[in-house]
Every structure is written in C-alpha cells, then in structure tokens.
N, C-alpha and C positions, 0 to 999 in steps of 0.2 A: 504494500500500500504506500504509495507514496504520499508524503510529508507537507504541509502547508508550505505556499508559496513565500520567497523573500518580500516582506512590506515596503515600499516605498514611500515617501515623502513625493507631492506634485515637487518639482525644480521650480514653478513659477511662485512658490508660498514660500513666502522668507520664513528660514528657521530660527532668526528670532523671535517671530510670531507663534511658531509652533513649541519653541521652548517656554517661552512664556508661559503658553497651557501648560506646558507640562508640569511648569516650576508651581504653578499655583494650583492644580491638583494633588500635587507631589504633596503639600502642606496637609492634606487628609489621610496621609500614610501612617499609618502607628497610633494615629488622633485616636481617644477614648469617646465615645460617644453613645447614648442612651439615655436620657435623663427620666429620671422616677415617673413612675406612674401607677396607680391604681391595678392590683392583681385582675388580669385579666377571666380569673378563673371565680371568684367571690367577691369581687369587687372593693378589696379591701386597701384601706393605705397603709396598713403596718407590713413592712417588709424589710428585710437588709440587702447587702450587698452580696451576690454571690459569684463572685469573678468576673473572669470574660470569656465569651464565647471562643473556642479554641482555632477555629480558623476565620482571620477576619473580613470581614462582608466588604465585598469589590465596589470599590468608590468609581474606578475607572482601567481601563488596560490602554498601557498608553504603547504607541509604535515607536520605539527607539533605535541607535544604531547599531546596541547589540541584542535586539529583539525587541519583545512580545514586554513589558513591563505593568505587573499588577500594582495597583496602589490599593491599599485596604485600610479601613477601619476598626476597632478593636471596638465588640460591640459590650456593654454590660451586661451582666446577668442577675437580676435580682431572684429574692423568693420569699414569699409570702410567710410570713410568719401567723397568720391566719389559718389557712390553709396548707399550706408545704411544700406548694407548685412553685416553680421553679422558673423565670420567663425573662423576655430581654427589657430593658429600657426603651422608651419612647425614640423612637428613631425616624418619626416625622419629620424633623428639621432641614433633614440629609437624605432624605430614603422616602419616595413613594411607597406604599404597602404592594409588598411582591413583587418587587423590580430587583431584578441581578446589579445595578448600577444605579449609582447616586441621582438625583432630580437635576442637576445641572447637565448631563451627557443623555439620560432620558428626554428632556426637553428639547435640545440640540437634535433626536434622533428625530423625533416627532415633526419639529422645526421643518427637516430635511426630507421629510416622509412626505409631507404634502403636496410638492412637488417632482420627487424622483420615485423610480420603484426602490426595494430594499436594497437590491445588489447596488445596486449607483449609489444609495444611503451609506454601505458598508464603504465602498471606495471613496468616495465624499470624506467622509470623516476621517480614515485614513490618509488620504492627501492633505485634506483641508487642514485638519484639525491635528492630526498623530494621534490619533484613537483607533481602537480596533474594537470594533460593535458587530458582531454578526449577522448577514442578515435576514433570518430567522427571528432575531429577537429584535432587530431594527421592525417587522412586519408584525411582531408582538405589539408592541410600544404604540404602534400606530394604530392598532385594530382596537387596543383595548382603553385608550383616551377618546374621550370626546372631542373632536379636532374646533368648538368653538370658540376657542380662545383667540383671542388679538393676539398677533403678532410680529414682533418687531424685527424687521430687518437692518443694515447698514453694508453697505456695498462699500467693501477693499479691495485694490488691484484690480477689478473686475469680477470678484467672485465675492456673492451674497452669504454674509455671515448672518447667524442667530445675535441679536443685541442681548437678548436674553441670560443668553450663555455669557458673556462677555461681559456682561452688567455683575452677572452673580460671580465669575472668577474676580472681575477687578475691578467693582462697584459694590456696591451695596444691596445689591441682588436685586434690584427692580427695574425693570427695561424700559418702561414708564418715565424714570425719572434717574437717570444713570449718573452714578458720581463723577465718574469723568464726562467731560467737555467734549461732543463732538458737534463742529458750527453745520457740516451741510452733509448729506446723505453719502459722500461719495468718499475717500479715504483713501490714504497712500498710507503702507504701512513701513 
C-alpha cells in the first residue's frame, strides 16, 4: 500500500504568512484547557480535579517541512464527587461538541466549503493555510453546520482568506470587529 503523498506549500503564499498560523496555533500545544462544569451525569457542582485526558485532543495538524505536525490540547478530567462519574471540563471555548479540530480551523473548513468541493477544501488549506484537514471530514464540517452565518472575507495576493480565522488567531476572535487595522478589502501580504 502505498504511503501518503509529500504536502506542499502553494510557492505563491508567503511562508511568512503560513508560519505565522502556525506560530499562533502552535500557542494551543500543551495548553490545559477545560474549565469546570456541572456533572454531566446528576447534575451536580461538587467535583475535583481528576487529571488529564491521556492523549490530547487535536487543536490543529499543521503541514510542515518535516511533515505532518499535530498541535494538541491537554484536556481536564474532572469527577463528581456526587456521583463518581468521571468527565472532561467545558471545552466550548476551543472545541465545537464532536469536532476532531478546534473552532478556528472548523470555521476556516466551512468558510472554504461553501465555495469548493472537499478535495479542493483539503488542498486549499494545505496550500493556503499549512493545514492538513481531510477531506472527508472537511465534507463532515460542512454537512453538519448550518451554512447561515455571515461571513467575512479579505482578499490577499489574490487568494480569499476567512477574516474569521484570522480575526481569532491574531485578533480578538470577532470578524465583525477585528483588532487589527485593515483600510480596504484587498491586501499585500
């Protein structure tokens, strides 16, 4: 059986553009996250702390120059001390419920879905972005959101990015109202 093909980078996307994602994804690698919440099993708020989930949940896979590079989160494990159930931390912040990938590369897939099939999605983001989303689950992501949300584009080089994405890496996560400055729709990166 032959082995997954070598990933590239488009030549036309600056890789300081694509390091950049990577640098500010890279920042969710290791990160502890979960914050308390009510036993999902009896509804209780008495609980402790019971570790962390032993392998941690995929923030992102980013395309590098020597591979395939997983970024993960370390997620908590609380347990009810009500009951004895044993469950994760709130992971809404970071984590649509049942997404293999964080809400910022989710959004991005979606973004991209609207307009391309999943294959051209997978390659897209791979080029575009140095992400590796498969796609299968780039045609998940699309099927199983409701596609009526607003949303924001900005055209770099020629090639239409999510503002979204870009708002939440290196803004303050709202595409609406993005903390960086950009004066007109069109962008040299």
């Amino acid at each position: 059986m032959r082995g997954p093909a070598e990933k590239e980078l488009d030549p036309a996307v600056s890789t300081l553009f694509v390091s950049a994602i990577h640098e500010e994804l890279s920042r969710y690698d290791g990160q502890r996250v979960g914050e308390p919440r009510p036993c999902p099993n009896c509804g209780s708020d008495e609980r402790r702390k019971n570790g962390y989930q032993n392998a941690p949940k995929t923030v992102a896979r980013l395309v590098t120059i020597d591979g395939i590079a997983d970024v993960g989160a370390r997620i908590q494990q609380y347990e009810c001390t009500a009951c004895g159930r044993s469950y994760q931390g709130d992971l809404s912040e970071l984590f649509y419920d049942g997404c293999d990938y964080a809400k910022p590369v989710v959004d991005c897939c979606r973004f991209h879905a609207r307009e391309h099939t999943p294959t051209a999605c997978e390659r897209l983001l791979r080029r575009r972005y140095g992400l590796q989303v498969h796609r299968d689950t780039v045609a998940r992501y699309a099927d199983r959101f409701d596609d009526d949300r607003e949303w924001h584009a900005i055209d770099i080089a020629g090639y239409t990015y999510s503002l979204d994405f870009l708002s939440f890496l290196f803004g303050e996560g709202d595409g609406d109202e993005p903390a960086f400055v950009i004066r007109r729709s069109r962008a040299i990166w």
